[in-house]
BALUMPA-945554 format. One record per residue (C-alpha): x, y, z negated. Coordinates in steps of 0.02 Angstrom, whole numbers, padded with zeros to 5 digits, always signed. Example, Ala and Ser with C-alpha at 12.3 -4.5 7.8 and 13.67 -1.06 7.14 Angstrom:
// BALUMPA-945554
+00615-00225-00390;+00684-00053-00357;
***
This chain:
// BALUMPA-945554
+00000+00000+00000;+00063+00171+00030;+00023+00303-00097;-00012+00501-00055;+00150+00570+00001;+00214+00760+00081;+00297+00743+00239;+00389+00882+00255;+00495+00806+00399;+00479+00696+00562;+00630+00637+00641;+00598+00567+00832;+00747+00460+00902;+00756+00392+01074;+00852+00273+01019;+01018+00204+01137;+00969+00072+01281;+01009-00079+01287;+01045-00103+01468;+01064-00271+01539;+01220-00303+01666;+01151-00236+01832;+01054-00094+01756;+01075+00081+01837;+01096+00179+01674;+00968+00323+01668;+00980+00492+01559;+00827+00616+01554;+00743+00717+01440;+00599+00571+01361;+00426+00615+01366;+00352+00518+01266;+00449+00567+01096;+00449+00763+01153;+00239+00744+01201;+00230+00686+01012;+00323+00818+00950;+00241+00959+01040;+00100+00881+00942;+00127+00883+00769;+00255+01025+00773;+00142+01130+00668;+00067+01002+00544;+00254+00977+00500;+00449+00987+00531;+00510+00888+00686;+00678+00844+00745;+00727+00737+00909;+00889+00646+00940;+00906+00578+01105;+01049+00452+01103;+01073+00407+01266;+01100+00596+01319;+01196+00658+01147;+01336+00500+01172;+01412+00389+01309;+01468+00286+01195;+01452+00088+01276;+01483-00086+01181;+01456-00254+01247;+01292-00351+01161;+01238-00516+01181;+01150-00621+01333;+01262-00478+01420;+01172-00337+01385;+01257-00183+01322;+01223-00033+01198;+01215+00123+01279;+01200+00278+01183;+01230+00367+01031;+01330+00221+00912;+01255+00161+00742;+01352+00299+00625;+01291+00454+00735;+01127+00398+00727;+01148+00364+00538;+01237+00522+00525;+01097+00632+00582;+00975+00572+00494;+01047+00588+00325;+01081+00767+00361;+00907+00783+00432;+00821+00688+00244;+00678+00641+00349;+00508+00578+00276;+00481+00478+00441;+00587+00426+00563;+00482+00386+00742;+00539+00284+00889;+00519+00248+01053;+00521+00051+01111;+00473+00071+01309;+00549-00099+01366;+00571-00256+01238;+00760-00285+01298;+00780-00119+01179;+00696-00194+01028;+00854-00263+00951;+00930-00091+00941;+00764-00028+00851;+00796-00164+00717;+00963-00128+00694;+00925+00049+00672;+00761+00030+00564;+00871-00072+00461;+01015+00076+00465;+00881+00184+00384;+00835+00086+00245;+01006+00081+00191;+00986+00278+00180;+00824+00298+00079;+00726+00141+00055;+00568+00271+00050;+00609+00340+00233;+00441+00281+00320;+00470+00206+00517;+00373+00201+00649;+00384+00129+00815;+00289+00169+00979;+00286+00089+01166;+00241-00038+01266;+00322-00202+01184;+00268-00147+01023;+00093-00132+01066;+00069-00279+01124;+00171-00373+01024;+00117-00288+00831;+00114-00461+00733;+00297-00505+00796;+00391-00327+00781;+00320-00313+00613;+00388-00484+00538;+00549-00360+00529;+00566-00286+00346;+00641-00137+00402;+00478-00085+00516;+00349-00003+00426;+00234+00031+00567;+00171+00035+00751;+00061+00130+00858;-00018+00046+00994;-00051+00124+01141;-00009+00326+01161;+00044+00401+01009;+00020+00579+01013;-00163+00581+00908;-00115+00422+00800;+00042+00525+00739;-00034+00661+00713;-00172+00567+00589;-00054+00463+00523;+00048+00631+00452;-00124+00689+00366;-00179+00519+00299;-00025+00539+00218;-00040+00690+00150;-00216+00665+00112;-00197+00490+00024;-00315+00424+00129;-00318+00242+00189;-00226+00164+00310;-00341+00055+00359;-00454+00160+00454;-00306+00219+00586;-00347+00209+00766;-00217+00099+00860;-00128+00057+00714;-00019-00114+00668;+00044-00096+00459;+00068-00221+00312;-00026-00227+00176;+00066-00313+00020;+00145-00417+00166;-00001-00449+00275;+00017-00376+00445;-00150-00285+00487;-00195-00225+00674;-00331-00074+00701;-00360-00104+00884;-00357+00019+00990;-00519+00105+01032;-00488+00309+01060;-00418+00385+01200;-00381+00566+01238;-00513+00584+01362;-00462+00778+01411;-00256+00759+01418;-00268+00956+01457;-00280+00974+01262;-00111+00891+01242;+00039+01023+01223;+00176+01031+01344;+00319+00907+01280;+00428+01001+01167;+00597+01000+01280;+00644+01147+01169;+00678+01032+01045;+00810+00913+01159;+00971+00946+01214;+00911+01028+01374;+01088+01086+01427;+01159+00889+01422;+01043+00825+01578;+01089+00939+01694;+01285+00927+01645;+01279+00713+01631;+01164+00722+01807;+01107+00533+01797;+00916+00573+01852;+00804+00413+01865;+00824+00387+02056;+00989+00366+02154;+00952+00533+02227;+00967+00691+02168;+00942+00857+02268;+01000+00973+02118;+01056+00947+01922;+00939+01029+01885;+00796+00891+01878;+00673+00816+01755;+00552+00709+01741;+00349+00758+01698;+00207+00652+01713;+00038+00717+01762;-00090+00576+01741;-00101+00414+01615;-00143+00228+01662;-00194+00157+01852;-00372+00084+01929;-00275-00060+01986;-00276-00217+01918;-00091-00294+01970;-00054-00464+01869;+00139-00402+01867;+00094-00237+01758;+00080-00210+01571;+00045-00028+01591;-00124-00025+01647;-00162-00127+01467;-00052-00007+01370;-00141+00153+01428;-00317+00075+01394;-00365+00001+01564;-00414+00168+01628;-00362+00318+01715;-00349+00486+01663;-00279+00643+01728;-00241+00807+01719;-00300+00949+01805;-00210+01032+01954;-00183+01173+01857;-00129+01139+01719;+00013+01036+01791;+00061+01175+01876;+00067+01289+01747;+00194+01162+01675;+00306+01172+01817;+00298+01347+01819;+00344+01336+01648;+00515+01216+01704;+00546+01316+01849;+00548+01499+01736;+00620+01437+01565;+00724+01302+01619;+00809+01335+01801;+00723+01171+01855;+00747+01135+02038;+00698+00974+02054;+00547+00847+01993;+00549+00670+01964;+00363+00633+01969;+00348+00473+01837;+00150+00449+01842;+00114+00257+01868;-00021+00300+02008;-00022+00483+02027;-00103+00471+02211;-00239+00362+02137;-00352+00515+02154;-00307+00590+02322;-00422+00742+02307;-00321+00815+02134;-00155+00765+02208;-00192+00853+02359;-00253+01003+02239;-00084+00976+02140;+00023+00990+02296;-00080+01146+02354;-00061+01227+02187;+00123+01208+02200;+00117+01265+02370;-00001+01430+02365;+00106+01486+02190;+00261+01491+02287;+00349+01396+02177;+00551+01309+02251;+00553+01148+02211;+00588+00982+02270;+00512+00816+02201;+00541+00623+02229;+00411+00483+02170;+00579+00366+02064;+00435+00263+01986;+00340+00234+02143;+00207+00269+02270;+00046+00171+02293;+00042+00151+02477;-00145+00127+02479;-00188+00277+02425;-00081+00397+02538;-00155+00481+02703;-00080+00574+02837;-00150+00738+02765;-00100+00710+02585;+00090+00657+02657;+00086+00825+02751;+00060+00919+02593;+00189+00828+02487;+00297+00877+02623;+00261+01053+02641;+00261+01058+02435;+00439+01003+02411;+00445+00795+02431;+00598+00754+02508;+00603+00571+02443;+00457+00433+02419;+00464+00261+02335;+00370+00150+02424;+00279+00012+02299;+00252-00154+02415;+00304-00286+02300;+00263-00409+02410;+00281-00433+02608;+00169-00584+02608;-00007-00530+02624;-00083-00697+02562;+00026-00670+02376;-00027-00468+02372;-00226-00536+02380;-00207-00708+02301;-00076-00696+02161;-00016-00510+02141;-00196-00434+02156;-00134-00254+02231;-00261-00166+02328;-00123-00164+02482;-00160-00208+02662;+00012-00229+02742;-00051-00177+02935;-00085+00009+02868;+00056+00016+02745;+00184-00004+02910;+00081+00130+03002;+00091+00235+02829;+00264+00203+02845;+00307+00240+02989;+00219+00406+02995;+00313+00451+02814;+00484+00432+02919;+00416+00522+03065;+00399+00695+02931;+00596+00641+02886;+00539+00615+02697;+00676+00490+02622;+00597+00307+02598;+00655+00182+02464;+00536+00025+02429;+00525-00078+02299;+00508-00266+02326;+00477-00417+02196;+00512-00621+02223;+00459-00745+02102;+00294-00735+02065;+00185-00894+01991;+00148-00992+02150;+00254-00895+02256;+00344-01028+02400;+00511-00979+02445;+00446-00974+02622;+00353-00832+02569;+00490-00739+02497;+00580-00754+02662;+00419-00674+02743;+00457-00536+02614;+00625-00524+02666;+00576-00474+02851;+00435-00377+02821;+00574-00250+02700;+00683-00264+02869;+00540-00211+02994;+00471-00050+02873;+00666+00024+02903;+00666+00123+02730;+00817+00193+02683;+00830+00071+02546;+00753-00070+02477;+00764-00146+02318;+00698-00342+02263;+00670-00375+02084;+00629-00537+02008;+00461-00548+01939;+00434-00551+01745;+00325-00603+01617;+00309-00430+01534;+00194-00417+01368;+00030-00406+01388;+00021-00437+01598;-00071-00562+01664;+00090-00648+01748;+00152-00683+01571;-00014-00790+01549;-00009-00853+01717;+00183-00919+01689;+00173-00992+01530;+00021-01097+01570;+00100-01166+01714;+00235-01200+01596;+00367-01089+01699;+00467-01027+01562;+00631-01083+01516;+00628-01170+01340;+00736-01012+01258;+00611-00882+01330;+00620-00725+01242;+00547-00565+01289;+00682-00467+01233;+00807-00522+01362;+00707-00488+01500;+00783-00416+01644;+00728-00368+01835;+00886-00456+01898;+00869-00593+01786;+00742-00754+01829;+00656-00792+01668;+00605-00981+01753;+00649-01150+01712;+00748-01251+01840;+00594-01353+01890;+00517-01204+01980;+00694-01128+02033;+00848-01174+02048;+00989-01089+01913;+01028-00929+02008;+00947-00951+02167;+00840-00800+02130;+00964-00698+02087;+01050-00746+02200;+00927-00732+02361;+00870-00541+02284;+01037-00496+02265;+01107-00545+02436;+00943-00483+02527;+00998-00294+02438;+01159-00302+02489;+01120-00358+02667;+00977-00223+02671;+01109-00085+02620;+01223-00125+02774;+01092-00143+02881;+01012+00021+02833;+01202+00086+02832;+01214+00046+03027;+01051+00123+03058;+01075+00278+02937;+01261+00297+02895;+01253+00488+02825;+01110+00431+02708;+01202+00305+02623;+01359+00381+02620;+01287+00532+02504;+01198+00418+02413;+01327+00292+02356;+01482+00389+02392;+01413+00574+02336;+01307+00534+02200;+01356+00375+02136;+01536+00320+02172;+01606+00501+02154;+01497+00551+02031;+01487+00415+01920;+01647+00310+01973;+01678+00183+01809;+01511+00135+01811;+01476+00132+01992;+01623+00006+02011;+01592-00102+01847;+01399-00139+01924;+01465-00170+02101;+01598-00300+02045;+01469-00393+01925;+01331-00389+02085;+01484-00438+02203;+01520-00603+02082;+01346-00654+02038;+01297-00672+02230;+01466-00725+02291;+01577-00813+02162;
***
């Protein structure tokens, strides 16, 4: 039971990745830590520490994964000097939740009475599990900004715990789950994150944006809409954001890049919505806005771009708006495994003429492909492979399909008994087949999605040399040479050793 308390201090860490081998190492301001923030600024003090940005410090983990961020004593450092009440964080992937344990157990080496609290997808869907760790005090399932918020005055207020929207706690030992029920219908009401409370100056100087791209250092990420009306059985989002879809208004998401674009410098826009297109009438408002305010800026879709909803009109004003770079979302090339097993809305005959007519405006394509599925042939994956060849995009990338939390695939797998024996969710990884070697050989889809990319890249080299030469030569190899090299070797010997 916890008893009435003050909290006079929230301290928000994005805590340091845990980034398997092949992982493209990302830093950018987070939004989901700086959203919460901007919303219980004035019910209390708040503090961020984002330790990917504020360190490179790197150390080798296990199931070769490594730490990447801000080490153990920094983080324990500033949050002695901080003397939170509550220290929040943010689990977005379950490959991170080892370095949340370590740190929640950091903490209660400080001050046994510092409260945590963890947020995100694995989390949420996983309450029962993450909670079996002393350390953790409790979770919020689903988006946190209102649940923090009430969880600050319950607090305060003495009031129980027990009647906390989207809640997971223990009581004397008992884990006990409020479901999640409330949503923040109008997502107009929610402040602008708090970036004034990160260390703005750090993203532009480090300049790893989440995209291989980058037009200017300038960039950041913003996110104008929550959840997605489709129903792909890959996809844990769609659960996490309440199987529904929620926006916000044209306006208002302007007014927030006005905002970037006066107080910040920001030149360019990494556009992180799962399905911000899924409304084509407010995107095209959105783009318009952007476009009738005069506002400079250029954008790329890094999280990716549901083909079905795009038009030739809404392409033209994404153009004319600033969009010099679109990720295309296939996932599949196989028509029969989009309708029969990966249930995305996607008819493959008007994607290619999508396609093509996205080139013909000389917008930037990458495309995102993924092989594996539950009752996927390997014949099918090879019709994959040459549909990725015959769209042309700039790039292409193939990703091996897993189990997340809370999808439908998980389900699907395990009851077809697909797993490997020592299946954990916390080393999952998109280069990484989480199957056992009755459905696929050791390696061989690692190895076939790894030799497709790298036969892609030289193909798309041949056709588009100046392209890839910026892109892996400009703003990776020269840019970012140690790691560039490290993650070319360790792709080089997995597929060719």
């Amino acid at each position: 039971m916890f008893v009435q308390r003050k909290i006079e201090k929230v301290f928000l860490l994005f805590p340091p990745v845990r980034l398997p081998a092949e992982t493209m190492k990302v830093v950018i301001p987070p939004l989901g830590v700086s959203y919460i923030a901007a919303m219980i600024r004035n019910e209390t003090s708040v503090e961020i520490m984002d330790a990917p940005a504020e360190s490179d410090y790197e150390e080798e983990m296990e199931n070769r994964f490594s730490w990447y961020g801000a080490p153990l004593s920094e983080i324990r450092a500033r949050i002695e000097r901080a003397k939170p009440d509550i220290v929040g964080l943010t689990c977005i992937f379950s490959s991170v939740f080892p370095v949340i344990r370590k740190v929640c157990q950091e903490i209660k080496k400080i001050d046994p009475s510092i409260l945590t609290i963890v947020g995100g997808t694995y989390p949420s869907f996983m309450p029962e599990y993450c909670l079996s760790e002393p350390s953790l005090d409790f979770i919020c399932l689903g988006e946190g900004e209102a649940t923090m918020l009430n969880l600050i005055r319950h607090l305060q207020e003495g009031k129980p715990l027990s009647d906390l929207d989207g809640f997971a706690y223990k009581d004397n030992g008992k884990v006990m789950v409020n479901p999640k029920t409330k949503w923040i219908e109008d997502l107009d009401t929610i402040p602008f994150p708090a970036r004034d409370l990160l260390p703005m100056e750090l993203y532009s100087r480090i300049g790893v944006p989440h995209s291989l791209s980058m037009i200017s250092k300038k960039h950041i990420s913003i996110i104008t809409s929550r959840g997605c009306p489709a129903k792909c059985v890959y996809c844990s989002s769609s659960a996490f954001w309440g199987r529904r879809y929620r926006f916000r208004s044209p306006k208002n998401v302007a007014d927030e890049i006005g905002e970037l674009i006066e107080r910040w410098g920001i030149k360019e826009l990494n556009f992180e919505d799962d399905n911000l297109t899924a409304n084509r009438e407010r995107a095209k408002k959105i783009f318009r806005e952007i476009i009738d305010r005069g506002y400079k800026i250029r954008f790329n879709f890094p999280n990716g771009v549901a083909l079905w909803t795009l038009d030739q009109e809404l392409i033209d004003l994404m153009e004319k708006a600033g969009c010099y770079e679109m990720t295309l979302a296939y996932e599949s090339g196989c028509q029969k495994v989009l309708r029969d097993i990966v249930k995305k809305p996607i008819n493959l005959e008007q994607a290619s003429e999508i396609t093509a007519y996205i080139r013909k405006k000389k917008i930037r394509t990458d495309a995102f492909y993924i092989i594996g599925f539950p009752g996927e042939t390997k014949e099918q994956i090879q019709e994959t492979f040459r549909f990725a060849r015959k769209m042309k995009t700039d790039l292409a990338y193939f990703f091996i399909a897993n189990p997340l939390p809370g999808s439908e695939m998980y389900e699907m797998a395990k009851k077809a008994g697909m797993l490997k024996e020592d299946f954990n969710f916390e080393n999952l990884s998109y280069s990484n087949s989480p199957y056992n070697e009755k459905f696929f050989k050791k390696g061989e889809l690692e190895k076939l999605a790894g030799r497709e990319f790298i036969k892609y890249s030289l193909l798309s080299f041949l056709r588009k040399p100046h392209i890839l030469l910026k892109r892996f030569i400009l703003d990776l190899l020269i840019k970012r040479p140690r790691y560039t090299l490290g993650i070319l070797v360790r792709i080089w010997r997995r597929n060719f050793k």
